[in-house]
C-alpha positions in Angstrom: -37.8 -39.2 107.4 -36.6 -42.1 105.5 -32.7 -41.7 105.1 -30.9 -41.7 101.9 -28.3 -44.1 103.7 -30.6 -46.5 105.2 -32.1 -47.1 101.4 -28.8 -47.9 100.1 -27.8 -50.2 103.1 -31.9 -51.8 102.6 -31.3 -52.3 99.0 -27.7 -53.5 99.1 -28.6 -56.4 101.9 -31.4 -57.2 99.6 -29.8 -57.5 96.7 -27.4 -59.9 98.8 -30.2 -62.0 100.1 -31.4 -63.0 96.7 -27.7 -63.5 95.7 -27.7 -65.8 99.3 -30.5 -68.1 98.2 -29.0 -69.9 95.0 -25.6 -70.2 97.1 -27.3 -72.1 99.6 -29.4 -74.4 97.3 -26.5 -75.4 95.1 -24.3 -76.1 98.6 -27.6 -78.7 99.9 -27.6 -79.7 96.4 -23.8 -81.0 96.2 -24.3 -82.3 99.5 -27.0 -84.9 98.4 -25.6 -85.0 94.8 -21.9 -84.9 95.0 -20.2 -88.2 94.5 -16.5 -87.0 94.5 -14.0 -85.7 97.7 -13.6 -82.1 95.1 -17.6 -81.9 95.4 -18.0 -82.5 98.3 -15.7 -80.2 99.9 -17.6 -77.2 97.4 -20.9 -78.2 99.4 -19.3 -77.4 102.7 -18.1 -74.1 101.0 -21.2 -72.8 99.3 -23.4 -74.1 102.3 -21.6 -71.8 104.7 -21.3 -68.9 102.5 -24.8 -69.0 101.7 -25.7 -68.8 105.4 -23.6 -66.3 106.4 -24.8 -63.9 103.4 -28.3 -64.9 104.5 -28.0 -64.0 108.2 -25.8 -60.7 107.9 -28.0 -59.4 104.4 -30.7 -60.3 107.0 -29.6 -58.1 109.3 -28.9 -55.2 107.2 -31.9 -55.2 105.3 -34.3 -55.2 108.9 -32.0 -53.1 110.5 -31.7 -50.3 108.0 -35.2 -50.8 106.9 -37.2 -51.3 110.2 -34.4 -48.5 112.1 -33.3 -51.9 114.6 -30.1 -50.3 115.8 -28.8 -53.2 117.8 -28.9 -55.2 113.9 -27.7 -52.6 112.6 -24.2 -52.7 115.2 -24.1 -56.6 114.4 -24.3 -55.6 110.6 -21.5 -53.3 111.3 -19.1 -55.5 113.8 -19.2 -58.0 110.5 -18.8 -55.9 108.1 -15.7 -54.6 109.9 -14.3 -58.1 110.7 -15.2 -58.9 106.8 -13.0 -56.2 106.0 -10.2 -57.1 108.2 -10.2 -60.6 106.8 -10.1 -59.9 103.3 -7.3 -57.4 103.9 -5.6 -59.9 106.0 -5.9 -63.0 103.1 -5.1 -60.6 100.2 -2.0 -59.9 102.2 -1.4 -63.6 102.6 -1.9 -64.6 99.2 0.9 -62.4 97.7 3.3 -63.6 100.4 3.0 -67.1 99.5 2.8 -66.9 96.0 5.8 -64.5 96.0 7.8 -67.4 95.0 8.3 -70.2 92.1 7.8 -70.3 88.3 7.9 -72.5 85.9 11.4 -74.1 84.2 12.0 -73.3 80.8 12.8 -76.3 78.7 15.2 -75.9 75.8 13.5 -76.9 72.1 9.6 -77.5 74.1 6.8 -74.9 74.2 5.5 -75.8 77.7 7.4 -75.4 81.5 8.2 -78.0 83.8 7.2 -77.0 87.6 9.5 -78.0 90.6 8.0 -78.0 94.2 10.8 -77.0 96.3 10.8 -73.6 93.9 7.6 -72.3 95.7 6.8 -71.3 99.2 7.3 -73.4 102.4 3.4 -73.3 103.1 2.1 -74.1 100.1 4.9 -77.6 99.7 3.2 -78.5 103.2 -0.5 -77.7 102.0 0.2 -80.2 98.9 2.4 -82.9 100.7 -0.5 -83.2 103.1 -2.4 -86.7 102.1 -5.8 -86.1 103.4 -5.4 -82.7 101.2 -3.6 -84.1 97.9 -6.5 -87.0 97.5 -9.0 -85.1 97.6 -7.0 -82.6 94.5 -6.8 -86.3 92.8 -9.8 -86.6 93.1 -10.6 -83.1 91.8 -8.4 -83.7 89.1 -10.3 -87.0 88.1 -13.8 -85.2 88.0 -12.7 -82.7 86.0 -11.2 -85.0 83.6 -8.4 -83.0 82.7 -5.7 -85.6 81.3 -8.9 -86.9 79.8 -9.4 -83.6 77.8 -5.7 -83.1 77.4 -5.4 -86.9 75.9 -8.1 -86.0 73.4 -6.5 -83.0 72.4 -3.1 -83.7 71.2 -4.1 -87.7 70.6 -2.7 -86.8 67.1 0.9 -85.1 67.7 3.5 -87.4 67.3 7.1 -86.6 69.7 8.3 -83.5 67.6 4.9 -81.5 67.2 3.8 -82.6 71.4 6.8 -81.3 72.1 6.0 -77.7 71.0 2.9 -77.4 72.6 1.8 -75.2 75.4 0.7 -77.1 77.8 -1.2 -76.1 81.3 0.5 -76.3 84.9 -1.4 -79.1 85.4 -1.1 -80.9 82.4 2.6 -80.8 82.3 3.0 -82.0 86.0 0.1 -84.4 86.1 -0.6 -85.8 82.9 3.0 -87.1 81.1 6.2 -87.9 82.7 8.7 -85.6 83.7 11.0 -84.8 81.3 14.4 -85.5 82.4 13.1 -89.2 82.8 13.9 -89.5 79.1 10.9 -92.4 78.5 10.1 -92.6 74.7 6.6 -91.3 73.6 3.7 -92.9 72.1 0.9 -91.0 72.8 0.1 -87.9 75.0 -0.8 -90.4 78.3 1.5 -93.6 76.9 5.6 -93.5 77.5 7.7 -96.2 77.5 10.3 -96.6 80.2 14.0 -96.9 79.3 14.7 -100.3 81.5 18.1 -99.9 81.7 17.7 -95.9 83.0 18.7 -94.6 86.3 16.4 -92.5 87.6 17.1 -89.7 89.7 14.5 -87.8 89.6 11.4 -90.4 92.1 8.7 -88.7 89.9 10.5 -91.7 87.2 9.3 -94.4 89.1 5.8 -93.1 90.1 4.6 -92.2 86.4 2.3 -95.3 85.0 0.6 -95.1 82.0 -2.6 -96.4 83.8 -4.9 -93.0 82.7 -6.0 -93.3 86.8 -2.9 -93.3 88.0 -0.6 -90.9 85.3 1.7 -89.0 87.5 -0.7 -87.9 90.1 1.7 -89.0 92.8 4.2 -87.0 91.1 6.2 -84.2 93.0 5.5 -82.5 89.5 2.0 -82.7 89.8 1.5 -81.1 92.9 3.9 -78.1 92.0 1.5 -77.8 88.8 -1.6 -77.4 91.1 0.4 -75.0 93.0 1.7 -73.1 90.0 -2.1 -73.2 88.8 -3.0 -71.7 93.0 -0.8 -69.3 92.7 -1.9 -67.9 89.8 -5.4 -67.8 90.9 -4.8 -66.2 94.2 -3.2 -63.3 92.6 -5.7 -62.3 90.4 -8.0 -63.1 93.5 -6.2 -61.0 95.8 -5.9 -58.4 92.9 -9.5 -58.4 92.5 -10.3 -58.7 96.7 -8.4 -55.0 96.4 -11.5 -53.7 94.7 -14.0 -55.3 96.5 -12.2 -54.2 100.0 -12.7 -50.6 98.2 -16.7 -51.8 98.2 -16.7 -52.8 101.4 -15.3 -49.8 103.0 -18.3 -47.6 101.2 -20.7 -49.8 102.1 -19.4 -49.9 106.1 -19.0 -46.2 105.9 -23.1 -46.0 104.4 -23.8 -48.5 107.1 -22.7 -46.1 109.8 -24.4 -43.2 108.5 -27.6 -45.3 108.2 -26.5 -46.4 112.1 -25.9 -42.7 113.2 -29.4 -42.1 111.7 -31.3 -44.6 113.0 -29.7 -43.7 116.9 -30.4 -39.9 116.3 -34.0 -40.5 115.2 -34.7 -42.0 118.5 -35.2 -45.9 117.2 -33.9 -48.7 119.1 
C-alpha cells in the first residue's frame, strides 16, 4: 500500500526539483555572462541553491517514492537542519535591524541616513572594502543614480527638495545635506569654497556620475537602511515558510515511519 504521506513528500520534492533546474541554469548562466562583482556574486548564490534543492528534492522524491529509508533519514536530518537555520537567521535578522532610521529633515520630503545609528554588525559588514566594492559595483549595474538623474532632471532646488527620495538615492546619489553645496541638477552641486566641512562625506562627494557619493558614510547607511528593511519583511515572511517546513518534516516522518514499518530498506 502506497501511503498518503509518501505521495505528498514524492510530489513536494518533485515539485522542488523542477523549481531546482532554472536556479541552477540561471547560476551557470551569470557565471559565463556576468560582467559585474554584483553578478557575479548572484552566480555563486543561485549555483549553490540550485544544487542543494537538486540533491535533497532528489532525495525525497526516491526515497518517499521507491520506500529508500536510509534517503529518506538524509531527507529528514536536512530538513531539520533547514529548519534550525532559518529559525536561527530570522532570529538574527530582527536583532540587527533592531536599530537605526532615517533623520527627518525640516522643509525636505526625503530622510538623511547616519551609519553609526544602526547596528555594530551591519557598520562592520559595510565598512569592509572587499564588501562595499562589490555594493558599488551593484549600485552601478543597476543604474540607480542613473534612473534617479532622469527622474527629477527637471526639478529645480525648491521642488527636489520635496521629493521622496529612496535610502539609496538620498545617501548615494547627491551630497549630504548639511554640506550646504548649491544645486544645479539632481547629480551636479557646487561646493561652497570657502566652507568648513565637518561632516568627511563633504569632501568625498564629486559630481563625476561614477564616483557621486559612493564613498560616502551616507551611502552605505542607505544600503543598510534599504538591508534592513528587506530582512524584515524577509524574516517576516521566513516565519511562514518555517510553518511549511515543519508540516512538511512532520509528513516526511510519517512517510519515514511508513516506509520502516512496511519492511523497506
Amino acid at each position: 500500500m502506497f501511503h498518503l504521506s509518501n505521495t505528498v513528500i514524492g510530489i513536494l520534492n518533485f515539485l522542488t526539483f523542477l523549481l531546482s533546474i532554472p536556479i541552477l541554469w540561471l547560476g551557470i548562466w551569470l557565471s559565463k555572462h556576468g560582467a559585474t562583482e554584483c553578478e557575479k556574486l548572484l552566480d555563486k548564490i543561485f549555483i549553490v541553491l540550485g544544487v542543494f534543492l537538486l540533491l535533497v528534492s532528489l532525495a525525497g522524491l526516491v526515497g518517499a517514492c521507491c520506500r529508500v529509508s536510509l534517503l529518506l533519514w538524509i531527507y529528514l536530518i536536512v530538513m531539520f537542519l533547514l529548519i534550525i537555520a532559518v529559525l536561527v537567521s530570522t532570529i538574527f535578522a530582527f536583532v540587527v535591524t533592531n536599530k537605526g532610521a532615517g533623520e527627518v529633515l525640516s522643509g525636505k520630503g526625503y530622510k538623511e541616513y547616519r551609519l553609526g545609528d544602526y547596528s555594530h554588525w551591519l557598520q562592520k559588514r559595510v565598512n569592509d572594502s572587499k564588501y562595499w566594492n562589490t555594493m558599488k559595483s551593484c549600485l552601478r549595474a543597476g543604474q540607480y543614480c542613473s534612473d534617479y538623474q532622469k527622474l527629477y532632471a527637471k526639478d529645480d532646488a525648491n521642488r527636489f527638495s520635496s521629493e521622496k527620495l529612496t535610502p539609496v538615492q538620498s545617501g548615494c546619489c547627491k551630497p549630504s545635506n548639511d554640506c550646504n553645496f548649491v544645486y544645479r541638477s539632481p547629480t551636479v552641486w557646487n561646493k561652497t569654497e570657502t566652507a568648513n566641512y565637518t561632516n568627511p562625506d563633504c569632501g568625498a562627494w564629486s559630481n563625476d556620475p561614477n564616483v557621486l557619493c559612493y564613498d560616502c558614510n551616507a551611502c552605505k547607511a542607505g544600503i543598510v537602511q534599504d538591508i534592513k528593511t528587506n530582512w524584515k519583511k524577509t524574516a517576516k515572511i521566513n516565519i511562514i515558510f518555517i510553518i511549511f517546513l515543519i508540516i512538511v518534516y512532520s509528513i516526511g516522518c510519517c512517510a519515514f515511519r511508513n516506509t520502516r514499518r512496511d519492511g523497506w530498506k
